[in-house]
SERO-4910 file (N, C-alpha, C, O; in steps of 0.05 Angstrom, whole numbers):
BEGIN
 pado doro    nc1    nc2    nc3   cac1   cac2   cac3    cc1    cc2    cc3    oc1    oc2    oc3
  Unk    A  -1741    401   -744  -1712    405   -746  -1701    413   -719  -1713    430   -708
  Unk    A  -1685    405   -710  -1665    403   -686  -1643    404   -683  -1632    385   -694
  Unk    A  -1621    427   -668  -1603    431   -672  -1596    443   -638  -1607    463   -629
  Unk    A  -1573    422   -621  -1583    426   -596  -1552    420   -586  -1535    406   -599
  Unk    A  -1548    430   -566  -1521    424   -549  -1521    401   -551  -1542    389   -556
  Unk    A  -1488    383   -546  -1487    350   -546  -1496    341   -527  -1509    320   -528
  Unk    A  -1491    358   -494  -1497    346   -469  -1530    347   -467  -1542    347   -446
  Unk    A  -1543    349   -491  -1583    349   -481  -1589    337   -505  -1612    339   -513
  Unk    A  -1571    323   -520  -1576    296   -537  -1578    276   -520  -1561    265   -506
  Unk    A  -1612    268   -522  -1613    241   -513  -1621    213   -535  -1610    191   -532
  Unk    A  -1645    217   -560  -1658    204   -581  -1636    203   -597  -1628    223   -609
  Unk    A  -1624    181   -599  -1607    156   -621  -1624    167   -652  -1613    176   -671
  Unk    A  -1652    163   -648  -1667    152   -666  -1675    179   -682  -1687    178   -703
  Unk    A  -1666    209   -669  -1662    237   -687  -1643    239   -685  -1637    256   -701
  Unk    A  -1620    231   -673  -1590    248   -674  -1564    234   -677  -1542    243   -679
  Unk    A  -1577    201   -675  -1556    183   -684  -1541    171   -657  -1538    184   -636
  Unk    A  -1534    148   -659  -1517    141   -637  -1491    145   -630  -1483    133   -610
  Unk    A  -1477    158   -641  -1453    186   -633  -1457    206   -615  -1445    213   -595
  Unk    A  -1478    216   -627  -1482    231   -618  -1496    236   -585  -1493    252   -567
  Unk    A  -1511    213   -588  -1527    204   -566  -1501    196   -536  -1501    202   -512
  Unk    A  -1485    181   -551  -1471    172   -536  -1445    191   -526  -1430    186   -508
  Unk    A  -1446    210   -543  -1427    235   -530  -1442    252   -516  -1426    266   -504
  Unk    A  -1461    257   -512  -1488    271   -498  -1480    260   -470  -1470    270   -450
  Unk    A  -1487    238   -477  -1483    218   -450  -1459    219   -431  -1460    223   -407
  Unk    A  -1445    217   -441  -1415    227   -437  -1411    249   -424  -1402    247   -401
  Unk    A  -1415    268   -431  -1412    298   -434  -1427    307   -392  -1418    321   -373
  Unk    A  -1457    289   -397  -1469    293   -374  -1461    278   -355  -1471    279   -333
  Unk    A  -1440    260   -362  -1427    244   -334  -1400    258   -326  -1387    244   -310
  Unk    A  -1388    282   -332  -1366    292   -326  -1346    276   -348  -1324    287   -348
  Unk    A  -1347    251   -369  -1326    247   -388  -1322    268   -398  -1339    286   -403
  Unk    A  -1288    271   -405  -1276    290   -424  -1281    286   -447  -1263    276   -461
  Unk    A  -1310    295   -462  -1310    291   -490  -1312    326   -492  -1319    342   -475
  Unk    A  -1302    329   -520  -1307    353   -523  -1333    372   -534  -1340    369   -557
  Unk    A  -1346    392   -516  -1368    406   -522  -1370    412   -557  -1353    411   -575
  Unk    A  -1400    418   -558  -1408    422   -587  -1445    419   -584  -1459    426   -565
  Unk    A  -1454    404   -613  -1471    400   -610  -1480    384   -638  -1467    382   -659
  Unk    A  -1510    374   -631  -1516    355   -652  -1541    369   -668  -1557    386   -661
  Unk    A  -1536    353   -697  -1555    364   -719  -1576    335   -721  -1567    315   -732
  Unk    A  -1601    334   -711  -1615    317   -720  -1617    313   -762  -1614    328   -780
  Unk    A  -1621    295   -760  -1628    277   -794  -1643    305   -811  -1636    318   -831
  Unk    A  -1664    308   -795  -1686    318   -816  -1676    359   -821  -1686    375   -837
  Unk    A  -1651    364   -796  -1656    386   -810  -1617    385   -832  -1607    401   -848
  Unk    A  -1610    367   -824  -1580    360   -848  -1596    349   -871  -1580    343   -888
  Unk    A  -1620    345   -879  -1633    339   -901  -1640    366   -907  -1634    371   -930
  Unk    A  -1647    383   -897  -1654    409   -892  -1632    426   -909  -1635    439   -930
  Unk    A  -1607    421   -891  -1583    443   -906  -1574    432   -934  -1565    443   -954
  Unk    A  -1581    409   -927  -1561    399   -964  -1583    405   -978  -1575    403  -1001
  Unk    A  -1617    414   -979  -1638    418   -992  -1622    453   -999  -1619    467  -1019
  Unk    A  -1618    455   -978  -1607    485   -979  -1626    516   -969  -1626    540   -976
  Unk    A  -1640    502   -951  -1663    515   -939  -1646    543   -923  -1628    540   -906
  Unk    A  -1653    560   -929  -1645    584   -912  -1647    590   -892  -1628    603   -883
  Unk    A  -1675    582   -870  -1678    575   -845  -1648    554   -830  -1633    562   -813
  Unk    A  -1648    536   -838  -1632    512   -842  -1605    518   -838  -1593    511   -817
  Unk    A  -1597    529   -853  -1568    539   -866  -1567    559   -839  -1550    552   -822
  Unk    A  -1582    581   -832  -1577    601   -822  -1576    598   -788  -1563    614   -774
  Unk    A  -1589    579   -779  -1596    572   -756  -1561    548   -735  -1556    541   -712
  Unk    A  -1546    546   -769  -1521    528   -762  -1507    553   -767  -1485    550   -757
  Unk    A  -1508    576   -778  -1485    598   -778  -1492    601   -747  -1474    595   -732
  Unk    A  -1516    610   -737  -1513    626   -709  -1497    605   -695  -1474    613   -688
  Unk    A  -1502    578   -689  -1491    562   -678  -1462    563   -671  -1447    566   -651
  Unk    A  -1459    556   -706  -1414    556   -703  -1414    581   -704  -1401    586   -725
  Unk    A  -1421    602   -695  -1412    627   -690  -1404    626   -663  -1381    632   -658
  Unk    A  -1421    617   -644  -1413    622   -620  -1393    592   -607  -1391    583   -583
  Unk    A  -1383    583   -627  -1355    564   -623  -1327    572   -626  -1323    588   -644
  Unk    A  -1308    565   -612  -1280    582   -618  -1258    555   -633  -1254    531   -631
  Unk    A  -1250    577   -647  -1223    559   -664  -1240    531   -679  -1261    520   -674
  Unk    A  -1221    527   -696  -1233    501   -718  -1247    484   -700  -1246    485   -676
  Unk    A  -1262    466   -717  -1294    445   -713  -1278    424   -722  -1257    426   -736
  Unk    A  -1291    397   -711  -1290    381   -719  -1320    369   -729  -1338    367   -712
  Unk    A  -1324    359   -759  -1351    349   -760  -1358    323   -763  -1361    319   -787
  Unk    A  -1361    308   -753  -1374    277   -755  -1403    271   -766  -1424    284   -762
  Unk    A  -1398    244   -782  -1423    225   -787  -1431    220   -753  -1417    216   -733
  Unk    A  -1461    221   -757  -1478    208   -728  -1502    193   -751  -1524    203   -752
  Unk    A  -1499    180   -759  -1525    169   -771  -1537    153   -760  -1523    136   -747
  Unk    A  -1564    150   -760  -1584    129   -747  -1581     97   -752  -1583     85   -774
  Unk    A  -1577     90   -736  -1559     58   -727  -1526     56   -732  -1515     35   -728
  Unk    A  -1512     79   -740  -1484     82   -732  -1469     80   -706  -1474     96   -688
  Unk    A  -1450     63   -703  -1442     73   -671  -1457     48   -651  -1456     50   -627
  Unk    A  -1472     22   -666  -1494     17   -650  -1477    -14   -645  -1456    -20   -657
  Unk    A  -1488    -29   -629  -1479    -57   -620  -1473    -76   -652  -1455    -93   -654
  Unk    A  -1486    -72   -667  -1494    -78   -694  -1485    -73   -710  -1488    -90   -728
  Unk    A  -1470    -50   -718  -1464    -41   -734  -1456    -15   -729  -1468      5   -721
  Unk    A  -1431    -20   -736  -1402      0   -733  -1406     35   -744  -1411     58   -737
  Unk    A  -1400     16   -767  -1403     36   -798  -1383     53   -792  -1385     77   -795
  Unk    A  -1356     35   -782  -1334     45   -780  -1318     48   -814  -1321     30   -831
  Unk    A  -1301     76   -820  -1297     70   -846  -1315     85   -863  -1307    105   -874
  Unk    A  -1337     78   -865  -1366     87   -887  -1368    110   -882  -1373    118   -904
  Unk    A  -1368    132   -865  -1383    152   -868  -1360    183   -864  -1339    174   -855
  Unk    A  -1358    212   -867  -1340    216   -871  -1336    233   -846  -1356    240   -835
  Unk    A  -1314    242   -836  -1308    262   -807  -1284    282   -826  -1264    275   -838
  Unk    A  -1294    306   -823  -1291    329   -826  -1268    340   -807  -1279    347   -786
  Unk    A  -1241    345   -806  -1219    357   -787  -1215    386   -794  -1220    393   -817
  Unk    A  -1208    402   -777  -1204    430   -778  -1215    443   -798  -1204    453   -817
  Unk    A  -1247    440   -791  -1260    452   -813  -1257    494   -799  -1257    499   -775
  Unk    A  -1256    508   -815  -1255    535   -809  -1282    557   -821  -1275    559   -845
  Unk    A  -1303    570   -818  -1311    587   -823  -1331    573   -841  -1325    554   -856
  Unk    A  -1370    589   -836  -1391    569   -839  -1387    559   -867  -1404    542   -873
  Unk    A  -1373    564   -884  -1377    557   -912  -1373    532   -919  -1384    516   -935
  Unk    A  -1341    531   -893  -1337    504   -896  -1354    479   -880  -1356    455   -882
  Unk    A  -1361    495   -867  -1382    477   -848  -1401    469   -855  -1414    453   -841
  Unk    A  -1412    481   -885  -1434    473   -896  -1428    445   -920  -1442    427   -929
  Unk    A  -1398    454   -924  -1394    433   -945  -1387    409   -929  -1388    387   -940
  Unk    A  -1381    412   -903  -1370    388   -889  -1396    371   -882  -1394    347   -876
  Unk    A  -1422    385   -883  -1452    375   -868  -1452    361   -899  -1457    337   -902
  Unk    A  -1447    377   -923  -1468    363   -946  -1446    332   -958  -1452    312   -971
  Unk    A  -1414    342   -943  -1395    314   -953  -1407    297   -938  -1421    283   -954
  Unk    A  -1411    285   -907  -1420    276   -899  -1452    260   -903  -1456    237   -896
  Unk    A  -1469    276   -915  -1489    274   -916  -1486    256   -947  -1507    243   -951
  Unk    A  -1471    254   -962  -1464    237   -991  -1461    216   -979  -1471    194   -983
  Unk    A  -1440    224   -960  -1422    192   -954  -1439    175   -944  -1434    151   -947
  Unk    A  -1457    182   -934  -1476    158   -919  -1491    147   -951  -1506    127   -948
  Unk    A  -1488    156   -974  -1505    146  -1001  -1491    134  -1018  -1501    127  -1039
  Unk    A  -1460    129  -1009  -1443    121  -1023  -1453     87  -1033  -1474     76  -1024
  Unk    A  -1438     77  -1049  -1440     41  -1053  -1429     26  -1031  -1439      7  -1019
  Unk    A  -1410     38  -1029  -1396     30  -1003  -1420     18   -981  -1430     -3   -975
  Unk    A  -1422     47   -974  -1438     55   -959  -1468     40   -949  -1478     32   -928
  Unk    A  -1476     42   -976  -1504     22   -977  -1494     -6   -979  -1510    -20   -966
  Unk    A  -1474    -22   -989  -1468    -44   -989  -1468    -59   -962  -1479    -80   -955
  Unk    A  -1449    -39   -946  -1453    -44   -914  -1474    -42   -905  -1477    -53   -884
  Unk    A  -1496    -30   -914  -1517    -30   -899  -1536    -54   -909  -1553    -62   -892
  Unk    A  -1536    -65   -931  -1545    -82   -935  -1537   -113   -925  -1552   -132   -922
  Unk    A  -1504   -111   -918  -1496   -132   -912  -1495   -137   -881  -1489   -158   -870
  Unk    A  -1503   -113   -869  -1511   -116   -835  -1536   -118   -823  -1544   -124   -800
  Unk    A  -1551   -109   -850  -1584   -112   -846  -1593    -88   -833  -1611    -87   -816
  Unk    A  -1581    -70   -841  -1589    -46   -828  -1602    -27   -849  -1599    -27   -873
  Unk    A  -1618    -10   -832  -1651      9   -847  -1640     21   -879  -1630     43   -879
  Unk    A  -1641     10   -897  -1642     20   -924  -1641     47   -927  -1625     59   -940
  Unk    A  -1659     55   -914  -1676     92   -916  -1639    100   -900  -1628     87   -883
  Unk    A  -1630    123   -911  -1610    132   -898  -1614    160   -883  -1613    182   -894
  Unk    A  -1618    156   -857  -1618    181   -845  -1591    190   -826  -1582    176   -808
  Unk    A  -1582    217   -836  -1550    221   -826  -1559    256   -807  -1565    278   -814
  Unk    A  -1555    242   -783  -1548    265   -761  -1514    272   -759  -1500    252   -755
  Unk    A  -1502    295   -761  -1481    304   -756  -1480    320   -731  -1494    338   -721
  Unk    A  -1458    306   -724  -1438    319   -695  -1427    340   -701  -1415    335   -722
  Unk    A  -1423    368   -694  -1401    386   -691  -1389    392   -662  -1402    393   -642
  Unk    A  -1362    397   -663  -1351    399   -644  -1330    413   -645  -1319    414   -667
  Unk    A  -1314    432   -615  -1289    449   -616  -1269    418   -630  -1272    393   -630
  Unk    A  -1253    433   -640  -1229    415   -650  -1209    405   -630  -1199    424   -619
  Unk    A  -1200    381   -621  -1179    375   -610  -1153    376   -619  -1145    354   -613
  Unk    A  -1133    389   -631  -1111    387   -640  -1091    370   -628  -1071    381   -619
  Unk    A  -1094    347   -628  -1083    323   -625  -1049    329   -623  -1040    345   -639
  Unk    A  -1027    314   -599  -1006    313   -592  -1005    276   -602   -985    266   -612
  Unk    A  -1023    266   -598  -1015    241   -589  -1044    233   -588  -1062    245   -575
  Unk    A  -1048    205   -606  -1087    200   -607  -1089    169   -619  -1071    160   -634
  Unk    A  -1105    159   -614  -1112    126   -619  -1131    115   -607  -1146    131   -596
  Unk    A  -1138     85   -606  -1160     84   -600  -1158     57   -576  -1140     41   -571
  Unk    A  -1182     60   -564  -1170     44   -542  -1191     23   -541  -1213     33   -549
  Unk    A  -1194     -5   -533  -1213    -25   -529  -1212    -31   -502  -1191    -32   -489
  Unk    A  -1244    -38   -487  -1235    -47   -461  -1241    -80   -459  -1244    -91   -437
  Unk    A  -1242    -94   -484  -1235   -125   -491  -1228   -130   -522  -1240   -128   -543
  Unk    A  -1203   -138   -515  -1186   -150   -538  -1207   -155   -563  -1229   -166   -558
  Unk    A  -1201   -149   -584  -1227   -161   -601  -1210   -176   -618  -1224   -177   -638
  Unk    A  -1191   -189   -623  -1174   -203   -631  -1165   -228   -610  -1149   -244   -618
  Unk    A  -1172   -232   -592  -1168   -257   -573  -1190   -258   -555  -1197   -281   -548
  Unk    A  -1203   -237   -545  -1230   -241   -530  -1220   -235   -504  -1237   -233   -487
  Unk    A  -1188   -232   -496  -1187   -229   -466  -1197   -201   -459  -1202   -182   -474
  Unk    A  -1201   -204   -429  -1217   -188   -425  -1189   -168   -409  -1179   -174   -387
  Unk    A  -1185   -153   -420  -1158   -136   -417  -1164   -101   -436  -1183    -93   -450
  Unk    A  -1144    -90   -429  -1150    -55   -447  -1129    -59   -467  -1106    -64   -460
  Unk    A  -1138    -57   -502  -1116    -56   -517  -1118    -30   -530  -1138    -19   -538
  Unk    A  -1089    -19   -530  -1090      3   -537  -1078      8   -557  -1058     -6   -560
  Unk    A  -1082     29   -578  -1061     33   -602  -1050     66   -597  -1055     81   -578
  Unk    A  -1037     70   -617  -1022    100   -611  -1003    103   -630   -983     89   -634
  Unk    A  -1014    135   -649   -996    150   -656   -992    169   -655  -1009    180   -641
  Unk    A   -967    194   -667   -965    218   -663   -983    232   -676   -994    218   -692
  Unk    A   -993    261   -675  -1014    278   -683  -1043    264   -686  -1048    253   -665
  Unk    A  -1058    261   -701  -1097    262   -695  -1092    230   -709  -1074    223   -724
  Unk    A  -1110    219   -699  -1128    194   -698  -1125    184   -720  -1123    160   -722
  Unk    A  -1123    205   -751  -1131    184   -783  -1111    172   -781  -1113    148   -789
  Unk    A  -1083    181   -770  -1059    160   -776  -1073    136   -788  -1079    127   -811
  Unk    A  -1075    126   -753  -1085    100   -749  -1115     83   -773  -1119     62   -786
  Unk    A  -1130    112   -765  -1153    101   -776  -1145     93   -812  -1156     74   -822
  Unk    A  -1125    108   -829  -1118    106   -850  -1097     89   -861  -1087     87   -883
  Unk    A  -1092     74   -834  -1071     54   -836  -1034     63   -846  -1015     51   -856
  Unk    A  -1040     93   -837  -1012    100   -846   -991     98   -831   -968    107   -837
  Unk    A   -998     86   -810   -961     77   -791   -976     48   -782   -999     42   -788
  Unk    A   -957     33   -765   -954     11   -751   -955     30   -721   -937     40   -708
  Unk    A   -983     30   -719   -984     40   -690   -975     28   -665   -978      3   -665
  Unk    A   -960     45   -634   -957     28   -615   -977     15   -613   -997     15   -626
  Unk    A   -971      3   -596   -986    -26   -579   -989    -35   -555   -983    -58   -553
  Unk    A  -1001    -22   -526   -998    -32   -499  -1029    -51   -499  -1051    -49   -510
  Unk    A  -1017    -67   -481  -1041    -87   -476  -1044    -78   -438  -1024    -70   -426
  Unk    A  -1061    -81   -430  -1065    -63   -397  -1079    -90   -378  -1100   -100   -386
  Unk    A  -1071    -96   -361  -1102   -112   -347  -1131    -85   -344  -1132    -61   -350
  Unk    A  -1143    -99   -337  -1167    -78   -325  -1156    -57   -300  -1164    -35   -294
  Unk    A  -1142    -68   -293  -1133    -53   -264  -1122    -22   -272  -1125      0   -262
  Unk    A  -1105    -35   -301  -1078    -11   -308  -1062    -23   -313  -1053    -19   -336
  Unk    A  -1047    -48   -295  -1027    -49   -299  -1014    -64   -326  -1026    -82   -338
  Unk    A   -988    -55   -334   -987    -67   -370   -973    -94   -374   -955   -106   -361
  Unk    A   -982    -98   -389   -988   -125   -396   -956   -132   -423   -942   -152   -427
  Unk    A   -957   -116   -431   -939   -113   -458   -945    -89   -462   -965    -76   -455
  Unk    A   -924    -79   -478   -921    -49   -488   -893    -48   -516   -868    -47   -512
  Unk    A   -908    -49   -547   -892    -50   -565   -888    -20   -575   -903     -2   -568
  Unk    A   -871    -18   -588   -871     13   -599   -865      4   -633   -849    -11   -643
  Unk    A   -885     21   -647   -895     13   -673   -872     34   -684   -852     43   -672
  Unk    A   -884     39   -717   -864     49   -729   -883     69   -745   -902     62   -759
  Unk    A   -875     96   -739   -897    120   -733   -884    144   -750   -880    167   -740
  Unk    A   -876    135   -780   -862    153   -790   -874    183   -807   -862    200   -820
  Unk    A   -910    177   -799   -929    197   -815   -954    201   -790   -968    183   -781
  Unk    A   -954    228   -784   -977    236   -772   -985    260   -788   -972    276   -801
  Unk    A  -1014    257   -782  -1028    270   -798  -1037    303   -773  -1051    305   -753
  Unk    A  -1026    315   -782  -1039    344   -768  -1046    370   -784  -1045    371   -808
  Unk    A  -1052    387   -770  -1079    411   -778  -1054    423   -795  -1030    423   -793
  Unk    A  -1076    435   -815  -1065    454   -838  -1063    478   -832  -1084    479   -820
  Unk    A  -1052    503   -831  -1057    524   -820  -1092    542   -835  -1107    558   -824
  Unk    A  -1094    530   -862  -1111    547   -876  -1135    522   -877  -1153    526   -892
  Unk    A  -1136    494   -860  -1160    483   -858  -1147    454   -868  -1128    447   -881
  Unk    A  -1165    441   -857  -1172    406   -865  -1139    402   -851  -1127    420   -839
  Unk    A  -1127    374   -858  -1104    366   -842  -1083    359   -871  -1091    360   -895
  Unk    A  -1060    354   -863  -1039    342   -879  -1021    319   -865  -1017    312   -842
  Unk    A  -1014    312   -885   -990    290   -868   -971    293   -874   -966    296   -898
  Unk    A   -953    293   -856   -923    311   -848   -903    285   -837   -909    265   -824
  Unk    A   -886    290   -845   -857    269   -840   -851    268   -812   -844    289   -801
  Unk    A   -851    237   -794   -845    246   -764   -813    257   -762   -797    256   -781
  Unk    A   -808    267   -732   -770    265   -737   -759    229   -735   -771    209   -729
  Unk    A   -741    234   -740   -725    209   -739   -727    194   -713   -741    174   -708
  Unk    A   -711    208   -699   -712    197   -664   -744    192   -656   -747    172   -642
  Unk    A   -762    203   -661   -792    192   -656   -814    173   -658   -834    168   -645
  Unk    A   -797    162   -690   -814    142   -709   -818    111   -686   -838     99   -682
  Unk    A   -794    106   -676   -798     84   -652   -797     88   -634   -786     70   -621
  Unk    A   -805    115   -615   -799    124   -597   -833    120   -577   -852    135   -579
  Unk    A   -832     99   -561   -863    105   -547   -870    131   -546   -856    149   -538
  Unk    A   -903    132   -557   -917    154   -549   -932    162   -523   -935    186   -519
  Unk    A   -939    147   -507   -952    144   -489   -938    143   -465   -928    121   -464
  Unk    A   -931    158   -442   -924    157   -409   -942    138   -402   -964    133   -410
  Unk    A   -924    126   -378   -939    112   -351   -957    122   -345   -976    107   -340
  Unk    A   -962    154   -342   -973    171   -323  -1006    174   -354  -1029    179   -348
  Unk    A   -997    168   -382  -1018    170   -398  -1037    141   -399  -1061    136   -399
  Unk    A  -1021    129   -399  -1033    101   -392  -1053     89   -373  -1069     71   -372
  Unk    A  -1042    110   -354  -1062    109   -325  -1086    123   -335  -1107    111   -335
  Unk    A  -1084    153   -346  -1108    169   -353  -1122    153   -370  -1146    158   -373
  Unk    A  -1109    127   -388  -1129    117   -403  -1153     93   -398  -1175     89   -408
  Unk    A  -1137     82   -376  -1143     61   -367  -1165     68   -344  -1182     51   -338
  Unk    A  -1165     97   -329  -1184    109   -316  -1207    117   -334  -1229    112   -325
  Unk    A  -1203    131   -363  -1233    135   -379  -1243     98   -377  -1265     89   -369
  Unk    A  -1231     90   -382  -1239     58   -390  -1254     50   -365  -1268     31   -370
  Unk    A  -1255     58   -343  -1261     49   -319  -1294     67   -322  -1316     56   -320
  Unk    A  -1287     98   -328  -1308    113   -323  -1320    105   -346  -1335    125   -348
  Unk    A  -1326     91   -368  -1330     88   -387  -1355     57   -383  -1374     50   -397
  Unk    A  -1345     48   -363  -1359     23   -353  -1384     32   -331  -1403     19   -324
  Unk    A  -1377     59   -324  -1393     65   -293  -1417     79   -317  -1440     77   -310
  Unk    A  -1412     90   -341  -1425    111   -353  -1448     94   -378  -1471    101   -382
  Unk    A  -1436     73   -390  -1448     55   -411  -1448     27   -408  -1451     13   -428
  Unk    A  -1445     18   -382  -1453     -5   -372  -1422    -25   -376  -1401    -13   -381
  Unk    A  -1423    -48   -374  -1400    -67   -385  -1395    -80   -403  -1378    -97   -405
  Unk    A  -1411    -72   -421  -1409    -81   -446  -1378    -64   -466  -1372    -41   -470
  Unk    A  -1362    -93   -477  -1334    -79   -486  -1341    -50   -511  -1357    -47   -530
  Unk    A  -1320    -30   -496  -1321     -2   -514  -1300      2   -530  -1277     -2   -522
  Unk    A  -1307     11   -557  -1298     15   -572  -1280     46   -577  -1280     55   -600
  Unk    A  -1267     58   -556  -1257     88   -558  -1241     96   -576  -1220     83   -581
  Unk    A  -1250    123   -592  -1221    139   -604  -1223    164   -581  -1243    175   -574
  Unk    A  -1196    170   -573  -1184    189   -557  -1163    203   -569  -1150    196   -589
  Unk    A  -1160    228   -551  -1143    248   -557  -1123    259   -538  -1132    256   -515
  Unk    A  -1097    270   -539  -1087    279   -514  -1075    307   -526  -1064    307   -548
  Unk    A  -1079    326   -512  -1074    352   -522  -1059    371   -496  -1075    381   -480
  Unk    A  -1033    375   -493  -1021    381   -481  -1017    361   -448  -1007    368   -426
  Unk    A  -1026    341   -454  -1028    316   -435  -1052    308   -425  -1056    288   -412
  Unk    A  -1075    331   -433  -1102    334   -426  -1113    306   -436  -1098    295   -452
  Unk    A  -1129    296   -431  -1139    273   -446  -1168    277   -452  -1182    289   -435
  Unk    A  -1182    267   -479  -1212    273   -495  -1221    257   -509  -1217    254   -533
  Unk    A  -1235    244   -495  -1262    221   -506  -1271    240   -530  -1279    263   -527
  Unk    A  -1269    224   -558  -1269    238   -586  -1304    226   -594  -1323    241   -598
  Unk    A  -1305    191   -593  -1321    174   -595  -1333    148   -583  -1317    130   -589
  Unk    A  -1345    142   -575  -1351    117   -559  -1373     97   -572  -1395    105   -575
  Unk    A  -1368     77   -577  -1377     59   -588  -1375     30   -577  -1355     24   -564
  Unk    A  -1398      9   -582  -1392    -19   -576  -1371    -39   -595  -1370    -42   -620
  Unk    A  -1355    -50   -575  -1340    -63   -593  -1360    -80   -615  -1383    -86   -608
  Unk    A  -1353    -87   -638  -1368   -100   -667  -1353   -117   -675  -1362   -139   -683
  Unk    A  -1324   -113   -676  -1316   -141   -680  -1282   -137   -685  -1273   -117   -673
  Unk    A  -1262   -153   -700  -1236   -150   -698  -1225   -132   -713  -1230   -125   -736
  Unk    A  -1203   -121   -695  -1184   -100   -713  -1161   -111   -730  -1151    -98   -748
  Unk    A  -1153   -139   -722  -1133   -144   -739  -1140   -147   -774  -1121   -151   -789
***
C-alpha cells in the first residue's frame, strides 16, 4: 500500500495515469496543484475499511489546508487509449477526513459502474478494475475550461479553447454553451466567440459545489483576457517541452488570475 506526494509519482501501473502525469508536471515547475496519490491496492484497502488504511489518509489530509479536491486515477485512465473521460467520479470541496473517505469509496464504485465497465469493454481495456485516487489542495475556480493543443474536431493543428465562469463541471456537465477561442500555436487568436454562460457551478460553504445563477451582464460577456490567453497558450507550449508532442488534452483553472494545470491527458478523440 502506497500513499506518496504527487511530485514522487512516477508508476502509471500503481497510481494510475493522472496521477503519474501530474507527478510529472509538478517536477517540471507546471502549475498543477500539490497533493498526493493513493496507489490501487491501498483504496482497495480503505473501502475494505482497514484501519491501518483509513488512518494513514487521516495523517495525510491533515497536514493539507482548506478543501481537497479528489479524483479518479485508475489504471489505463488518462492514457493515449482510453480517456475514461465521464466514467469515473471527481470529488469538489470535499471538507474534513470523513468526507474524504466517502469521496475515496464514491470513486472507487464509479470505476464498477455499467457504465463504467461497458467502456471498458468497448475500448478493450483490463476488465480487473484497479482505481488509484488523486487528492489535492482545492482550486476555487474564477474562470476554468479545458484547453486542446490540436483541434480534435478538424485535426488543425492550432490551441482550442473552451471557457466558463466558476470550476470546470460547467463545461464538463454540459451546462452552458461555453466560450470558444481558437489560438495558432504561437498565441496568436485565430477566432474568439463568447458562449452563453448563464450557470456556473461553485463551492458550497458547508462542502461539495452548487450551481448558482450567472449575473446578467456576464452570461455573454468573454471570460478570458488577452493577457489569459497568453498564460494559456504558454502552459500549452510547456506542456509540449514536458510530455513530448503528442496533442494534450488540458482541464485548467484560474484563481485570482493565477493559472493551474488541474489534468493532463492525450487527446482520444472529438469534443463536438
Amino acid at each position: 500500500m502506497n500513499l506518496v506526494p504527487l511530485a514522487e509519482v512516477h508508476d502509471p501501473l500503481k497510481f494510475g495515469g493522472k496521477a503519474m502525469q501530474l507527478g510529472a508536471a509538478i517536477r517540471a515547475g507546471l502549475p498543477a496543484p500539490e497533493g498526493f496519490g493513493l496507489d490501487d491496492v491501498l483504496v482497495d484497502a480503505i473501502v475494505a475499511g482497514d484501519p491501518a488504511a483509513r488512518s494513514a489518509l487521516s495523517e495525510a489530509c491533515a497536514k493539507m489546508r482548506g478543501p481537497l479536491a479528489v479524483r479518479s486515477s485508475a489504471i489505463g485512465e488518462d492514457s493515449a487509449g482510453a480517456s475514461f473521460a465521464g466514467q469515473h467520479a471527481t470529488l469538489l470541496n470535499v471538507k474534513g477526513i470523513d468526507a474524504v473517505l466517502a469521496a475515496v469509496e464514491n470513486i472507487w464504485r464509479s470505476g464498477r459502474t455499467e457504465s463504467a465497465m461497458a467502456y471498458r469493454k468497448r475500448v478493450g481495456a483490463d476488465s480487473v478494475v484497479r482505481v488509484g485516487v488523486v487528492i489535492q489542495q482545492l482550486v476555487a475556480a474564477d474562470v476554468a475550461g479545458v484547453l486542446f493543443t490540436r483541434n480534435p474536431v478538424t485535426g488543425a493543428n492550432e490551441l482550442l479553447i473552451e471557457a466558463g465562469w466558476g470550476l470546470g463541471e460547467a463545461i464538463v456537465q454540459g451546462l452552458i454553451i461555453p466560450d470558444r477561442y481558437r489560438l495558432r500555436r504561437d498565441g496568436d487568436i485565430l477566432e474568439a466567440t463568447a458562449g452563453f454562460k448563464e450557470i456556473a457551478v461553485r463551492l458550497h460553504p458547508d462542502g461539495a459545489t452548487r450551481n448558482e445563477p450567472v449575473a446578467p451582464e456576464l452570461i455573454e460577456l468573454p471570460c478570458l483576457s488577452g493577457q489569459a490567453l497568453q498564460q494559456l497558450s504558454e502552459l500549452a507550449t510547456n506542456c509540449d517541452a514536458v510530455f513530448g508532442s503528442e496533442p494534450h488534452d488540458i482541464e485548467w483553472a484560474m484563481q485570482s488570475e493565477a493559472l493551474y494545470l488541474l489534468q493532463r491527458r492525450p487527446v482520444t478523440g472529438s469534443i463536438s
